[in-house]
C-alpha positions in Angstrom: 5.9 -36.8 -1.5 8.5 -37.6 -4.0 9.9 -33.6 -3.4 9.4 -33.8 0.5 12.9 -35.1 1.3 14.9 -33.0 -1.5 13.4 -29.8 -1.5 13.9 -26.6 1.7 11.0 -26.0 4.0 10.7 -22.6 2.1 9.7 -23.8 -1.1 7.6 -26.4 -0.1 5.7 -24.1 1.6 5.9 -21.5 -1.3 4.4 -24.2 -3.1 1.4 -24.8 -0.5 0.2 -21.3 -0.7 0.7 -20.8 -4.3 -2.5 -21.7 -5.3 -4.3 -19.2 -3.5 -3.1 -16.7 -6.1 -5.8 -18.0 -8.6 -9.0 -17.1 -6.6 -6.8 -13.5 -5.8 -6.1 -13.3 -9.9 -9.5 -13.9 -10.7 -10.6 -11.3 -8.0 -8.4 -8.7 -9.4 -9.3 -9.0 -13.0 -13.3 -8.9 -12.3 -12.5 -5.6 -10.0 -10.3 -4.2 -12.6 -13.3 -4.6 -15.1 -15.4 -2.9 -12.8 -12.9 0.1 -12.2 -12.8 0.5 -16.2 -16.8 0.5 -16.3 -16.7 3.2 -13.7 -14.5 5.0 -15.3 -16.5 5.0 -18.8 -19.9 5.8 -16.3 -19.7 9.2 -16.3 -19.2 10.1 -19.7 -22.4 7.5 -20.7 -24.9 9.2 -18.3 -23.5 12.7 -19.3 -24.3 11.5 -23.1 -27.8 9.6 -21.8 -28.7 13.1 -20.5 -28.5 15.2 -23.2 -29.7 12.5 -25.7 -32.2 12.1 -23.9 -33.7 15.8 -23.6 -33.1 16.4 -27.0 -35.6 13.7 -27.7 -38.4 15.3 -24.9 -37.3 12.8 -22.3 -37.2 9.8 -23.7 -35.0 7.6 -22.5 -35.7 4.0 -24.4 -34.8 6.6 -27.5 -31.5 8.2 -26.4 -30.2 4.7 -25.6 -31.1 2.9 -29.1 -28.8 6.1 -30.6 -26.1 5.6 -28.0 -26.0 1.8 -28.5 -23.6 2.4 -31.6 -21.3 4.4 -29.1 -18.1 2.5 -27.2 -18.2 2.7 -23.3 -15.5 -0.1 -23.2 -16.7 -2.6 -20.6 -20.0 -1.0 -20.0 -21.1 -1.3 -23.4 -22.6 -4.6 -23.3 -24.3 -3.4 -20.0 -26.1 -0.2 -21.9 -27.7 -2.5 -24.7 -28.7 -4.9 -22.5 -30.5 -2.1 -20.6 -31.9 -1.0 -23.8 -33.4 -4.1 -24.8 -35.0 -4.1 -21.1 -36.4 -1.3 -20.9 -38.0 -1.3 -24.9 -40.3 -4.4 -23.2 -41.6 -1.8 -20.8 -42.1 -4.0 -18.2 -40.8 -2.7 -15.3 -38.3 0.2 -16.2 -36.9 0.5 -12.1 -36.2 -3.3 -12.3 -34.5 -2.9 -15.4 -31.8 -0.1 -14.2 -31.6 -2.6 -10.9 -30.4 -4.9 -13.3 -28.3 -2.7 -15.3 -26.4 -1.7 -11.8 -26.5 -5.7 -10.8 -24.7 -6.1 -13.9 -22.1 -3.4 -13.5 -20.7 -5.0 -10.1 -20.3 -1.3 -9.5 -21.6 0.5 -6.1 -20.8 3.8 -7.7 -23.1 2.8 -10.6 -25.9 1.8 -8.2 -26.1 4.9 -6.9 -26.0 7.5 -9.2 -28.0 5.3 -11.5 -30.7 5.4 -9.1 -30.3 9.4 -8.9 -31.1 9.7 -12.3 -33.9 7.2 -12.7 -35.9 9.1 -9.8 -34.7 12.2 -11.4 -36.5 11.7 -14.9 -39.0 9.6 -12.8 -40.0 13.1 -10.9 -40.1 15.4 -14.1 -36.4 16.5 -14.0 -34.5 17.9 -16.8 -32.3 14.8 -18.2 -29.9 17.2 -19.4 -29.1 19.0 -16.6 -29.4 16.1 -14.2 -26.9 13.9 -16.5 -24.6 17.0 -16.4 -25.0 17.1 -12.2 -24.4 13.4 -12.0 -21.6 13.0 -14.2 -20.0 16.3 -12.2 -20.1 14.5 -8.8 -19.6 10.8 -10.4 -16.0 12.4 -11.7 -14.9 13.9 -8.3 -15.6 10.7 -6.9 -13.5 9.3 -9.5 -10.7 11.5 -8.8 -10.4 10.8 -5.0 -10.6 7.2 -6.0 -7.3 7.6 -8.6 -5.6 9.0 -5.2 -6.7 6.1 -3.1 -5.3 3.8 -6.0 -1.6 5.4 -6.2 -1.8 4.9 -2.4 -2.2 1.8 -2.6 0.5 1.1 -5.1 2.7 2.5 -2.8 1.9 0.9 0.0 2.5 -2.3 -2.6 6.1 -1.2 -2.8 6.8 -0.3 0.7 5.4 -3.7 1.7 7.3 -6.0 -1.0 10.6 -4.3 -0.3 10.2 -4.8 3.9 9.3 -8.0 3.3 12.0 -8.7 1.5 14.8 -7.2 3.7 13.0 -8.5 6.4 13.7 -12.6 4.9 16.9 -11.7 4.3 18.1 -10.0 7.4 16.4 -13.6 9.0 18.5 -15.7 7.3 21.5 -14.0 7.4 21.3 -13.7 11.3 20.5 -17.6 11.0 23.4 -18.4 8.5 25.7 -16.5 11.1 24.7 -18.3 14.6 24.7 -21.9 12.8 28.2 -20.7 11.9 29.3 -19.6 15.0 27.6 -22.6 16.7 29.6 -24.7 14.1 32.9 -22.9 14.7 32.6 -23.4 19.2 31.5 -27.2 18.7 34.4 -27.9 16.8 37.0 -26.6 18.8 37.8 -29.2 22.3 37.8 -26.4 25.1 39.1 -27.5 28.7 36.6 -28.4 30.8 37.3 -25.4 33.5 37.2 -23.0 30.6 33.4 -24.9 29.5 32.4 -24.4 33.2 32.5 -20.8 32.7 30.6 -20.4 29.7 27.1 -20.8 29.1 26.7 -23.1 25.7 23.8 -22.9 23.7 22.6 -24.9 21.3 19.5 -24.7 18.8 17.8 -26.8 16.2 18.1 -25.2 13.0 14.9 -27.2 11.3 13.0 -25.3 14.0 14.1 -22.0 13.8 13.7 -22.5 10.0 10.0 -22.9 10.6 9.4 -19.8 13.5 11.3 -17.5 11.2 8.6 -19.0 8.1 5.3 -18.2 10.7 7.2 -14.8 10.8 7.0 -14.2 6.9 4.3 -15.9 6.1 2.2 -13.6 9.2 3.9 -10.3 7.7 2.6 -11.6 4.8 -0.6 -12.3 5.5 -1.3 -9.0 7.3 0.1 -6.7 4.4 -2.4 -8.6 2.1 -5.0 -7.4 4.6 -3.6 -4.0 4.6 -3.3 -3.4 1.2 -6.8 -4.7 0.3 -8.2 -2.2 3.1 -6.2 0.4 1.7 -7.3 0.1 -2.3 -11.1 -0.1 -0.9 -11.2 -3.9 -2.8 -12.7 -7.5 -1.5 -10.2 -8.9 1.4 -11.0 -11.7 -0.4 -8.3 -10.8 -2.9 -5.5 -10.6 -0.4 -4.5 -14.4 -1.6 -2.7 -12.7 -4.6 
């Protein structure tokens, strides 16, 4: 209240939304977590694999070895799925929870793959080796979704930018103008013949605002369709 009267429109409304970049923050770290799980995936069920056949299929094994190994973020996610699966409960529940864990899709999936794999009699070598293959190309398609993405970043930051400031220099020009033909006492015959127009500038300040802040909103959406991540994190 005590910024109300001294502050523009602009920031005050700057200031409204910029809390919403939090929750977006938040959102972004967690799925960047994720990405650098998936990306250590691959090389962990390649190593699960061959560990694994090297010990006659034993899985519980090949994980207490690869325990001591760094998969970055997905580290803590392998031992937990060690110490689930050496209670030999339930080892299907305990890969569910290994992909809950994850946050990954990817991971899900080709976890699942490999569990009914071994499950079925398969080789863990070569199905490890066949999984990790396919898990990569995904990968790599993913990368070039990414760098798309970043460039659609770009793109959008510079529009919207040239986009304000065309705005306000159109505005800054006509509230001149306006300025210039109030000021000046024309005859009255010479007022007859022209058509006067007059605006409020408080309310162009706030369409030209819903402009922005509606370009804005819809590149969020864009970019967060584009990158394949939660709309949710479109209030970064």
């Amino acid at each position: 209240i005590f910024l109300y009267d001294r502050l523009p429109i602009q920031i005050l409304v700057a200031f409204t939304f910029s809390p919403l970049a939090l929750g977006g923050y938040t959102i972004k770290k967690e799925e960047d977590t994720i990405k650098r799980r998936d990306e250590n995936y691959a090389s962990f069920i390649r190593s699960l694999g061959s560990s694994a056949s090297a010990r006659g299929g034993i899985v519980e094994h090949a994980l207490k070895e690869l325990r001591i190994h760094d998969f970055g973020p997905l580290t803590k996610n392998v031992n937990n799925l060690y110490q689930r699966l050496i209670t030999r409960i339930n080892k299907f529940k305990s890969w569910e929870h290994f992909s809950a864990e994850s946050g990954s899709n990817l991971i899900q999936r080709f976890s699942d793959m490999f569990v009914e794999s071994i499950n079925v009699g398969g080789k863990a070598e070569e199905t490890g080796n066949i999984i990790s293959n396919n898990f990569l190309q995904i990968m790599a398609l993913r990368k070039q979704r990414y760098n798309t993405a970043s460039s659609l970043v770009g793109v959008l930051y510079g529009l919207i930018g040239g986009v304000a400031m065309t705005l306000y220099i159109a505005l800054t020009v006509v509230d001149a103008m306006q300025g210039m033909f109030v000021s000046v006492d024309l005859p009255t015959e010479v007022i007859g013949g022209m058509l006067q127009v007059t605006f409020d500038k408080t309310i162009i300040n706030i369409l030209l605002l819903i402009i922005l802040v509606a370009h804005a909103f819809i590149s969020s959406l864009m970019i967060r369709i584009v990158d394949g991540g939660k709309l949710s994190g479109a209030t970064l």
